[in-house]
N, C-alpha and C positions, 0 to 999 in steps of 0.2 A: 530518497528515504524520508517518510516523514512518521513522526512518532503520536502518538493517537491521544494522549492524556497532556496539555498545555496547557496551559493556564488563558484568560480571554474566549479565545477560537480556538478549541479541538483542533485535531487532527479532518477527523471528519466535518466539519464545518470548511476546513482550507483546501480539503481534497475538492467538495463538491463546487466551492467559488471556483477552484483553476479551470473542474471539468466543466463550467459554464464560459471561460474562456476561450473563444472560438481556436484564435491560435494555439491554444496549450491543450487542444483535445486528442492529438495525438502522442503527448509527454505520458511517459509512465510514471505511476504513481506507485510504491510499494511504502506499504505501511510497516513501522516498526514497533512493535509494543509488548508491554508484559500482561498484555490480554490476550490468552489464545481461544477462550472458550467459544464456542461454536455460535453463538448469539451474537459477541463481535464480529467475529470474521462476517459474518452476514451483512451486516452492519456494515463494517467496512465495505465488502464486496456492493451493495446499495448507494454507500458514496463516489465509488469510482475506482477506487483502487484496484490495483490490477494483480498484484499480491498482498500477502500478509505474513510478513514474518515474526518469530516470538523472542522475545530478548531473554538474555542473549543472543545474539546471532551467529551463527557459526561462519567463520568468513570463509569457508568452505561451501557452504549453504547458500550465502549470499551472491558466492563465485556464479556457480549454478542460474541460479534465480536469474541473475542478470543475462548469463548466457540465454537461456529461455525465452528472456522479453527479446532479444535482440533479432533470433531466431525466427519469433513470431508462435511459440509453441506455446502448450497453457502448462502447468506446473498440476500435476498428478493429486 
């Protein structure tokens, strides 16, 4: 989980460094943040992330999500 608004390096700026990292290009990456409009998620989806959840997070939702990457299925 990484969250998209930090101070220094974004989120997206740490997503894109890992997915340049040869060994960490099969680590999933799901974004957490209180940006859900459609311009992020794009955004995100551009830097690598593999999901994007919106906080809160329902740890029910999150449940899911994880099952899904585990699976190898894409999230609806």
């Amino acid at each position: 989980l990484l969250d998209i608004g930090m101070p220094g390096m974004d989120g997206l700026q740490v997503c894109e460094a890992l997915r340049a990292m040869p060994d960490l290009k099969h680590v999933k990456i799901i974004a957490q943040t209180g940006w859900g409009d459609e311009h992020m998620r794009r955004k995100t989806a551009a830097a690598g992330f593999d999901l994007h959840l919106v906080k809160p997070v329902d740890p029910h939702v999150l449940e899911d999500m994880l099952w899904l990457l585990r699976s190898g299925r894409k999230a609806a």
